[in-house]
C-alpha positions as CSV (number, residue, x, y, z in Angstrom):
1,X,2.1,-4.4,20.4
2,X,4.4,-1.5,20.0
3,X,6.7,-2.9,17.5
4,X,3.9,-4.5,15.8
5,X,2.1,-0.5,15.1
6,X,5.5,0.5,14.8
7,X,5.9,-1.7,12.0
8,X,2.6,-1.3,10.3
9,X,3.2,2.6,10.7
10,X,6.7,2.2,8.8
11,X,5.4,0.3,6.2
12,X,2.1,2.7,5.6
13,X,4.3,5.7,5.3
14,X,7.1,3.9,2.9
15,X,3.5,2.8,0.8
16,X,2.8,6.3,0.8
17,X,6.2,7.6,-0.5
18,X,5.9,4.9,-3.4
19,X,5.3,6.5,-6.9
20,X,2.6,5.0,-8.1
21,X,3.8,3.7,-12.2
22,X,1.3,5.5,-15.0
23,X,-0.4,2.4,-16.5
24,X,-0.6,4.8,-19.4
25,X,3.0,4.1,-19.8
26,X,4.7,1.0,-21.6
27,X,8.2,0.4,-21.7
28,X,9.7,-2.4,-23.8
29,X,13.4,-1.5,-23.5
30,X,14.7,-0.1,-20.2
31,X,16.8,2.5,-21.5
32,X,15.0,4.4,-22.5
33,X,13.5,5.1,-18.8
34,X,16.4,6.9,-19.2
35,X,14.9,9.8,-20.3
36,X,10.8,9.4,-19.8
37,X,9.6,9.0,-16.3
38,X,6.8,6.0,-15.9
39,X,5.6,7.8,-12.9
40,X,4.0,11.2,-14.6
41,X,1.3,11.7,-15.4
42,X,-0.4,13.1,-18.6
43,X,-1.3,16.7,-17.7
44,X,-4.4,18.6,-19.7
45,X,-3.7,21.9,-20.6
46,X,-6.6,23.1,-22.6
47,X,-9.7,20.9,-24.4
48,X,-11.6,23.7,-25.6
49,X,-9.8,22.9,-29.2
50,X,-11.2,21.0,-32.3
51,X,-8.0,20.1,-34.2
52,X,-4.9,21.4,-32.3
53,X,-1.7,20.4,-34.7
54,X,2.1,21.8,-35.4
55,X,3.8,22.3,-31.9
56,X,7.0,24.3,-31.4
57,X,8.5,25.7,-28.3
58,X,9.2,29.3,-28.2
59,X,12.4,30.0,-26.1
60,X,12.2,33.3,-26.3
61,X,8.9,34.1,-24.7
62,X,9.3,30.5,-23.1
63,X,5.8,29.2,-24.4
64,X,4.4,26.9,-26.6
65,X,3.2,27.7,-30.3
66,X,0.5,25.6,-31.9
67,X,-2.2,25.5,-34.6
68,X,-5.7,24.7,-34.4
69,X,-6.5,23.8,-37.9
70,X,-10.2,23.5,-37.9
71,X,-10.7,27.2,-36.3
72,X,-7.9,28.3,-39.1
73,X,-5.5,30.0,-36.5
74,X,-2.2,29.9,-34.2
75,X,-2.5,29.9,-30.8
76,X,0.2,30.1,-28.1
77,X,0.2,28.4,-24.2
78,X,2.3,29.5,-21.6
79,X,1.9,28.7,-17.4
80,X,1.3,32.5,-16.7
81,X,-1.4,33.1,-19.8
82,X,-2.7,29.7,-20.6
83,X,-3.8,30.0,-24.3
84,X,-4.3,32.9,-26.3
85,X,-4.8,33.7,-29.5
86,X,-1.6,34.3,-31.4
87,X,-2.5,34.7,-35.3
88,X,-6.1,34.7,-37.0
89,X,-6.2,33.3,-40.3
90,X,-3.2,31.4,-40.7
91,X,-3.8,28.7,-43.1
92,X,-6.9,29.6,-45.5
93,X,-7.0,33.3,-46.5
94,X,-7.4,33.1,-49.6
95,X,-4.0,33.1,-51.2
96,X,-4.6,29.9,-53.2
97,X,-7.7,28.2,-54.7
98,X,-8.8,24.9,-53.1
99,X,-12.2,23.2,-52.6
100,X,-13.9,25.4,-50.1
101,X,-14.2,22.9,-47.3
102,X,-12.2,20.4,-45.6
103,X,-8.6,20.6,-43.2
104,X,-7.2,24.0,-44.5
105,X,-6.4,25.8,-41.7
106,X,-2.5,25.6,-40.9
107,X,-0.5,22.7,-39.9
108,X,2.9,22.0,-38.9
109,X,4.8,25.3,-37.6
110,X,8.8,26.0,-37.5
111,X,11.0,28.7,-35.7
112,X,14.3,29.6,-36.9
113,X,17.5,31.6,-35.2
114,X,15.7,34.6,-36.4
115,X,12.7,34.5,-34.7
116,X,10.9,33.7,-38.3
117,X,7.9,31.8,-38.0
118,X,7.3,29.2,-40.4
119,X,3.9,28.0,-40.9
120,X,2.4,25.4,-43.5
121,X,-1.1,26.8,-44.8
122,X,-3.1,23.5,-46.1
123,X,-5.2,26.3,-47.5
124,X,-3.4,28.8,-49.4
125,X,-1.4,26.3,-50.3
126,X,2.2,27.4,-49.7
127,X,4.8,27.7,-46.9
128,X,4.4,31.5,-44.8
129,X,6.0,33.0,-42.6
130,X,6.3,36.1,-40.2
131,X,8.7,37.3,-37.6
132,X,7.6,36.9,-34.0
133,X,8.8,40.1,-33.1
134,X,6.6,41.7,-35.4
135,X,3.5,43.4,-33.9
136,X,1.8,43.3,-37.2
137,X,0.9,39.4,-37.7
138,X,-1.5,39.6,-40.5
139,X,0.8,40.1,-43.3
140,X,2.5,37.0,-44.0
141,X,5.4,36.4,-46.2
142,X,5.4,34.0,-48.9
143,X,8.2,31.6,-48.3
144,X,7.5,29.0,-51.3
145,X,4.3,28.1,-53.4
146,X,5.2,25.8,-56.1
147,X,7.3,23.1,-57.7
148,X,8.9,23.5,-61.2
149,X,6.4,26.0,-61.6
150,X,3.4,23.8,-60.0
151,X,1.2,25.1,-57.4
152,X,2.1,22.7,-54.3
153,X,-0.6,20.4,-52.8
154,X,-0.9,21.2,-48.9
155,X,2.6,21.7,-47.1
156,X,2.0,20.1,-44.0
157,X,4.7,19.3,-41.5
158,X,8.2,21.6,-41.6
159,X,11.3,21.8,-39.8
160,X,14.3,24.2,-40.2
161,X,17.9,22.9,-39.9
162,X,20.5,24.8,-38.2
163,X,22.2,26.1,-41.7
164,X,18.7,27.5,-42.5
165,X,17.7,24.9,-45.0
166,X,14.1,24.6,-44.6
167,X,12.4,20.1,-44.9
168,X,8.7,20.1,-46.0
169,X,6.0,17.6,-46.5
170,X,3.7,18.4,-49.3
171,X,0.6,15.4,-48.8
172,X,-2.5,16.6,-50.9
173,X,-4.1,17.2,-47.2
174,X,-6.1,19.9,-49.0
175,X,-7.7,17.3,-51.5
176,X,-8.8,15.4,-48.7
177,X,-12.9,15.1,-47.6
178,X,-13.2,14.6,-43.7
179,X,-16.3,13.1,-44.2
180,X,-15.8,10.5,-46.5
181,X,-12.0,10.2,-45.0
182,X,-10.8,9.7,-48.3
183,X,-8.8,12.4,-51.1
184,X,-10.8,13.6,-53.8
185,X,-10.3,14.2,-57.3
186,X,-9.8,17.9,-58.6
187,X,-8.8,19.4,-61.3
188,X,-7.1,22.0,-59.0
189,X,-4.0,20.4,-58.0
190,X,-1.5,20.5,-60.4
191,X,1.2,18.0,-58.8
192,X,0.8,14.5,-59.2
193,X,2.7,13.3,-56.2
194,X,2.7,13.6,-52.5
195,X,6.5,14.9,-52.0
196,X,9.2,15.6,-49.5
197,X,11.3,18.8,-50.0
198,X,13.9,20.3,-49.3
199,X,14.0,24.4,-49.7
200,X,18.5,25.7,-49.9
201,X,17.9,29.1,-48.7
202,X,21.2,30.0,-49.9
203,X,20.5,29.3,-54.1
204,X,16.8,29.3,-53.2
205,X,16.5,25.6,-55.3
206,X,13.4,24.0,-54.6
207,X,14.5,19.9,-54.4
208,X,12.1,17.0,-54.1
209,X,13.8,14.7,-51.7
210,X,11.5,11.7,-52.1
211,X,8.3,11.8,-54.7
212,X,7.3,8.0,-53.7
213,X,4.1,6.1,-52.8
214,X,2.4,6.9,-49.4
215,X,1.5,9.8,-47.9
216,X,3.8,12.0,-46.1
217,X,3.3,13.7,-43.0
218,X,5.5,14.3,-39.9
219,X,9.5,15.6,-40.3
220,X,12.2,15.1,-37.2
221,X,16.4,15.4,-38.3
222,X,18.8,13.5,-36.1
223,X,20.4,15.5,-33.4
224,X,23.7,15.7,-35.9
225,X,21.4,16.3,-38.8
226,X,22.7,14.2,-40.9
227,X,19.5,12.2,-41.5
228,X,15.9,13.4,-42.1
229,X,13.3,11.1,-40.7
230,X,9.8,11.1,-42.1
231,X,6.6,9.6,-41.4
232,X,4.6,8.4,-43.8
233,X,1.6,7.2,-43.6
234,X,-0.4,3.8,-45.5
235,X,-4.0,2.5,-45.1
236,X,-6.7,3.9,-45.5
237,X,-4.8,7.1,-46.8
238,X,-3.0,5.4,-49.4
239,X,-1.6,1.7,-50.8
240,X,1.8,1.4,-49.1
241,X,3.3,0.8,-45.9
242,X,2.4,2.8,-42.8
243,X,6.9,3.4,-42.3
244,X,9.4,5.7,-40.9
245,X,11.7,6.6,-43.5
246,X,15.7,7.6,-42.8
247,X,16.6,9.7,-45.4
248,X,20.6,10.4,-45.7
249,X,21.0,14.0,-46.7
250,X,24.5,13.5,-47.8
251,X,23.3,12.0,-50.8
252,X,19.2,12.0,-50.3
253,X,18.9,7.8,-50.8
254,X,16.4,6.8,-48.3
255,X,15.5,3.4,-46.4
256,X,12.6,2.2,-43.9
257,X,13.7,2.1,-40.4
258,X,10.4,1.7,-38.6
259,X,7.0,-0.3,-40.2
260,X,3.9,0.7,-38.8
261,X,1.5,-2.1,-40.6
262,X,1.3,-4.5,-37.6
263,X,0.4,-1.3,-35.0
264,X,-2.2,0.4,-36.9
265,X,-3.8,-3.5,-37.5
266,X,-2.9,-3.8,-33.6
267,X,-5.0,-0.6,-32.5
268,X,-6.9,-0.4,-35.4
269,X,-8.3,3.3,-35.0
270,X,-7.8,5.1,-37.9
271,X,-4.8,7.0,-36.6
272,X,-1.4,6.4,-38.4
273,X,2.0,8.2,-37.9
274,X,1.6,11.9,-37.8
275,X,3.9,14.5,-36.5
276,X,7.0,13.5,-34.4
277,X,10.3,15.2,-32.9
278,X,13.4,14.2,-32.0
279,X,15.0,14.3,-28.6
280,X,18.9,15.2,-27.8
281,X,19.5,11.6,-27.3
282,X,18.2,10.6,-31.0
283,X,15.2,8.7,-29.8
284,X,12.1,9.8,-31.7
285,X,8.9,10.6,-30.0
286,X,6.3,9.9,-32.9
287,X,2.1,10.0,-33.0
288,X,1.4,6.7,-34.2
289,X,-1.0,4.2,-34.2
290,X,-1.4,4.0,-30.4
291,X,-0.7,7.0,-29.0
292,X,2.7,8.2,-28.9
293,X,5.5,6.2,-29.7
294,X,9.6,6.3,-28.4
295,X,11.7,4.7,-31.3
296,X,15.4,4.6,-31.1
297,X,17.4,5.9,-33.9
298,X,17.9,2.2,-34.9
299,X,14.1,1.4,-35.4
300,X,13.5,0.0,-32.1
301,X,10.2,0.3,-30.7
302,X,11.5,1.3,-27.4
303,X,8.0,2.8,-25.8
304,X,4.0,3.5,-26.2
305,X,2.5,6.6,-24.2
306,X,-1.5,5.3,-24.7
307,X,-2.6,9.2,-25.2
308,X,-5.2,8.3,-27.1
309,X,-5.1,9.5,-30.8
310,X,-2.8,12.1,-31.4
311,X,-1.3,14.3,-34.2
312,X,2.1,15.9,-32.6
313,X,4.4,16.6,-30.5
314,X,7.6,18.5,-29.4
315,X,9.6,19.2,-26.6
316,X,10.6,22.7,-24.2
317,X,14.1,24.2,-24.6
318,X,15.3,22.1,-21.9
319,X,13.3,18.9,-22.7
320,X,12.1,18.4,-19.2
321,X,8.7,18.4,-21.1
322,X,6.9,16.7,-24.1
323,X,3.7,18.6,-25.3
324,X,1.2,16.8,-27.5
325,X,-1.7,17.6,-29.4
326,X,-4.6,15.6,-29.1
327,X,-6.9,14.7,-32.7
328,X,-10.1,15.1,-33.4
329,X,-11.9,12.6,-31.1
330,X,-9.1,13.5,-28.3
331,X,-8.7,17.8,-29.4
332,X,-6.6,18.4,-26.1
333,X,-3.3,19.6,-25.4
334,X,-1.3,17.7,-23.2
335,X,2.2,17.6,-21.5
336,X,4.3,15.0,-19.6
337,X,7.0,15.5,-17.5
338,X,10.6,14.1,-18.5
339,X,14.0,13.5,-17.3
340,X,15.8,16.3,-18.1
């Protein structure tokens, strides 16, 4: 009888001390395990949002940056302040015409070695920034408003390389009716097509990387940054493919290394790729149809976080976390612990 309770004691306390898998979690090449953990668990860190976008980790105060478009502002997070307001009209003051209505609070938000912060205003139209050490942040800087001497659409998603050239999506996001979920006419926008830039600070030239179909959104560079990935996104928003595109910046000639079609008629909720980021490894960690998506820098679907729909992501300094932003039927902010 003792050994039996013995026994039964030994095997209830090693149950105990089993990590239980996150169901949320599917993995469909097992190294990347490597670097996620499928025992964490999604963590909510604020739902009191209504379009949270644009995540970027701030080293310096060690907290997280992040737009909520629909209430037109920045906001920072941080474990000793939760979230606080960080700027106030940060997308739509009134720099630009547009149509009045629709997503044009800010988007997708960069930080650079000198503590600028850039930020994407769907609004006014332009790429801003300000310096974070600044206690004045209501006087933003015009970075770049136009193309060949055309008022850009919407910047949307940016990212600054470690030479200080600044990538930029330009979709007509500001064009674009909630509503009806559909762009709109308007004799307002003055470019035809939905481009990806490329902004040399050092001749200050203005270059359209890619002007072809679909509509795109979310920018990530290889940890060598030698290629520029870019989502872009197909039905309903436009007639192409729902793809990852590899851009080489050596010579700016671009392929597909990740379709989307399949996933978005797979899951079939109106979300297609949005913003992404790329680890240290080179894996990309990309809102996609599905939640959040792990692809390897070969265009391997290597893993599906079921978040529910999502716009972005990013990770801490040390990458021993992955924060996401939740859309509009899921306006959270989330993290989940990785390997670091």
């Amino acid at each position: 009888m003792k050994n039996y309770l013995f026994v039964l004691a030994s095997f209830l306390l090693f149950s105990c001390n089993q990590k239980k898998i996150n169901p949320l979690i599917e993995v469909y090449n097992e190294k990347v395990t490597s670097i996620i953990d499928i025992h964490s668990e999604l963590e909510i860190l604020a739902d009191s949002l209504l379009l949270p976008e644009g995540p970027v980790w701030n080293k310096k105060s060690n907290e997280l940056l992040f737009v909520d478009n629909l209430q037109n502002k920045v906001l920072s997070w941080s474990s000793r302040d939760g979230i606080k307001d960080y700027i106030l009209e940060a997308g739509n003051t009134g720099y630009a015409p547009n149509l009045g209505n629709g997503l044009l609070g800010p988007n997708g938000l960069a930080l650079d070695k000198n503590n600028d912060l850039y930020i994407c205003q769907i609004g006014d139209r332009r790429v801003a920034k300000i310096n974070i050490n600044s206690s004045d942040k209501t006087s933003l800087i015009n970075v770049v408003d136009n193309y060949k001497g055309n008022r850009l659409n919407s910047p949307n998603d940016i990212i600054v390389a470690k030479n200080g050239d600044i990538y930029f999506t330009d979709p007509a996001f500001a064009f674009f009716d909630p509503q009806k979920f559909e762009f709109v006419d308007s004799e307002l926008r003055e470019l035809s097509f939905n481009g990806v830039f490329k902004l040399n600070k050092n001749n200050n030239l203005l270059i359209a990387l890619d002007e072809g179909p679909g509509v795109p959104n979310g920018l990530g560079l290889s940890p060598d940054e030698k290629f520029l990935y870019v989502n872009k996104m197909g039905q309903p928003f436009s007639n192409s493919d729902s793809e990852i595109l590899k851009i080489n910046l050596a010579n700016n000639e671009s392929e597909t290394l990740f379709r989307g079609n399949d996933l978005v008629a797979k899951y079939n909720n109106g979300t297609d790729f949005d913003g992404m980021d790329v680890h240290s490894s080179g894996y990309i960690f990309t809102a996609g149809p599905g939640g959040l998506l792990i692809i390897s820098p070969d265009g391997e679907l290597m893993a599906r976080i079921n978040s529910g729909q999502i716009t972005n992501c990013t990770f801490n300094d040390d990458e021993s976390y992955l924060y996401i932003t939740g859309f509009l039927n899921n306006p959270k902010l989330f993290r989940i612990k990785l390997k670091s």
